[in-house]
C-alpha atoms as a printed R data frame, in Angstrom:
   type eleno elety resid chain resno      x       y       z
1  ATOM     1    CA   UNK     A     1 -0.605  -0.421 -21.236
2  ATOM     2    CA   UNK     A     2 -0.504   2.540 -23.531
3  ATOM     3    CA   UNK     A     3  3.813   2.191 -23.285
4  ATOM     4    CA   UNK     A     4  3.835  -1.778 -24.771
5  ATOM     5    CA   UNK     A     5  3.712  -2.595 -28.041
6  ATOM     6    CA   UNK     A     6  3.836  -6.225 -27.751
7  ATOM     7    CA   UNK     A     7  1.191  -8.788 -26.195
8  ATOM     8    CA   UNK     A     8  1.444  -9.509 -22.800
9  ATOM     9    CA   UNK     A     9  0.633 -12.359 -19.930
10 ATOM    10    CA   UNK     A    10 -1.921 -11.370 -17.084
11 ATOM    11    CA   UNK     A    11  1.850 -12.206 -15.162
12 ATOM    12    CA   UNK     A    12  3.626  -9.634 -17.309
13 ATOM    13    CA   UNK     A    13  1.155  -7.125 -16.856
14 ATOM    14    CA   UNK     A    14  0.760  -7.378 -13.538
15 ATOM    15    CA   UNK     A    15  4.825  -6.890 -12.937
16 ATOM    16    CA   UNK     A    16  5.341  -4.464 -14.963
17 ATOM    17    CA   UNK     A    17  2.179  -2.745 -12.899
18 ATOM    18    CA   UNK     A    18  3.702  -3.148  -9.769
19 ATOM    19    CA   UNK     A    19  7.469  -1.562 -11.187
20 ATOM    20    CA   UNK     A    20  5.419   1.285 -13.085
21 ATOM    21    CA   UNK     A    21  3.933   2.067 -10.228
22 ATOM    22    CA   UNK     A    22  6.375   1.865  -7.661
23 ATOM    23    CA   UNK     A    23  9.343   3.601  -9.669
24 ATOM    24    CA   UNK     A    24  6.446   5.957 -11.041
25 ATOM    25    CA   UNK     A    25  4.697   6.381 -14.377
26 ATOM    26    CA   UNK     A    26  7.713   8.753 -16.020
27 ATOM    27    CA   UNK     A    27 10.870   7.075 -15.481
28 ATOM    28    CA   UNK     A    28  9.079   3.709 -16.435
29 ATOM    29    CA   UNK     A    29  8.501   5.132 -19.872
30 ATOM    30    CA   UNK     A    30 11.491   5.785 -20.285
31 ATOM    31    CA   UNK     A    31 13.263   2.653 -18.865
32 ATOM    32    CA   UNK     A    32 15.504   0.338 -21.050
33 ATOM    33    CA   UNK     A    33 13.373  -2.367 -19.622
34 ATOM    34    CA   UNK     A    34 10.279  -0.743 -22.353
35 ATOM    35    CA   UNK     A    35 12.725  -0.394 -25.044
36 ATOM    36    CA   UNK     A    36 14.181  -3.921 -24.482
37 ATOM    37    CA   UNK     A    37 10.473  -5.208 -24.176
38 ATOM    38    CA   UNK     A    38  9.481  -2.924 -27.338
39 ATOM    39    CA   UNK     A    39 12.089  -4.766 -29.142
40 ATOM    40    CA   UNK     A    40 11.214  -7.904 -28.315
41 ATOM    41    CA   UNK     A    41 13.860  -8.857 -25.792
42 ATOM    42    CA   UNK     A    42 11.741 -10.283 -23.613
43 ATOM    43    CA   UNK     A    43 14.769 -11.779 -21.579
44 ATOM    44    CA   UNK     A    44 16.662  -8.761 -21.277
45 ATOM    45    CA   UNK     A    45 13.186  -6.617 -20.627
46 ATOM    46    CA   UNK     A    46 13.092  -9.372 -17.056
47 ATOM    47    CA   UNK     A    47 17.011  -8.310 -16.202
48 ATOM    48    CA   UNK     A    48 16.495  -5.180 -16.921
49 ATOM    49    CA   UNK     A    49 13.690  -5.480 -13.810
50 ATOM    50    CA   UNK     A    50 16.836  -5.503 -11.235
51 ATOM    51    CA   UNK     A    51 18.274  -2.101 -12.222
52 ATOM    52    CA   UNK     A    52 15.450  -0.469 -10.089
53 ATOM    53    CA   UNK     A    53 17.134  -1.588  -6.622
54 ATOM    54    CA   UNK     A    54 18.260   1.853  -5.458
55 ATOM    55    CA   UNK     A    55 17.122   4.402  -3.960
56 ATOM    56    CA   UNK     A    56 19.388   8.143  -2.915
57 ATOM    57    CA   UNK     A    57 22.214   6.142  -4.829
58 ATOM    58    CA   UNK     A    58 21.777   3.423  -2.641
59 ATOM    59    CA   UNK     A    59 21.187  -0.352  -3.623
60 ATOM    60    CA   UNK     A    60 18.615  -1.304  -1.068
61 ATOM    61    CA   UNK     A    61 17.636  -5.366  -0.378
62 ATOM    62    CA   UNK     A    62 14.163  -4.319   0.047
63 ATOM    63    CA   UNK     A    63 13.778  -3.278  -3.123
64 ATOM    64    CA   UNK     A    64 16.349  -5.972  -4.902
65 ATOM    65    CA   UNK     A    65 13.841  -8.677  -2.934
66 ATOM    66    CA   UNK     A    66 10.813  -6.597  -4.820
67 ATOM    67    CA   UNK     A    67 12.124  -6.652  -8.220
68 ATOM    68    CA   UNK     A    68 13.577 -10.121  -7.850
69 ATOM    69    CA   UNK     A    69  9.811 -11.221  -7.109
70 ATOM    70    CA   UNK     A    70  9.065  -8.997  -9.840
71 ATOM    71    CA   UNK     A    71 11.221 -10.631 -12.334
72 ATOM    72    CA   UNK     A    72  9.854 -13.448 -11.602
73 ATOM    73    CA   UNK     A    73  6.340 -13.152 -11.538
74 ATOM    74    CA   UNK     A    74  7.226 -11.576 -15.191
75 ATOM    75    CA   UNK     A    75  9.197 -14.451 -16.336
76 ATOM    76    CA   UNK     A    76  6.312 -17.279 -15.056
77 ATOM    77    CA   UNK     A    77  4.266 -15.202 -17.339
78 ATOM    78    CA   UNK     A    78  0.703 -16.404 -15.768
């Protein structure tokens, strides 16, 4: 909460809980998807959710099905 400057949704929130916590508190912080939100890109802030697929290098589909439910749980907003 401490990392976004703008108002946001209990839908927001909650996704950008569930990526902050799974991707971990650090690289979160630093993620284009705060700077994008920061800016007010809110659009760019939910595409920026789908960057966070990999894992070892590797794009993984359980994690592209996480942040695609991510995304959109961010983009319903509620």
């Amino acid at each position: 909460q401490r990392l976004i400057t703008v108002p946001l949704s209990d839908g927001e929130f909650d996704a950008l809980v569930s990526l902050a916590f799974n991707i971990g508190g650090g690289a979160f912080a630093k993620s284009t998807l705060v700077r994008k939100l920061n800016s007010g890109d809110k659009a760019g802030a939910a595409n920026a959710f789908m960057s966070w697929n990999k894992a070892g290098g590797r794009v993984l589909n359980g994690l592209t099905t996480r942040r695609r439910n991510e995304r959109i749980q961010f983009l319903k907003g509620h």
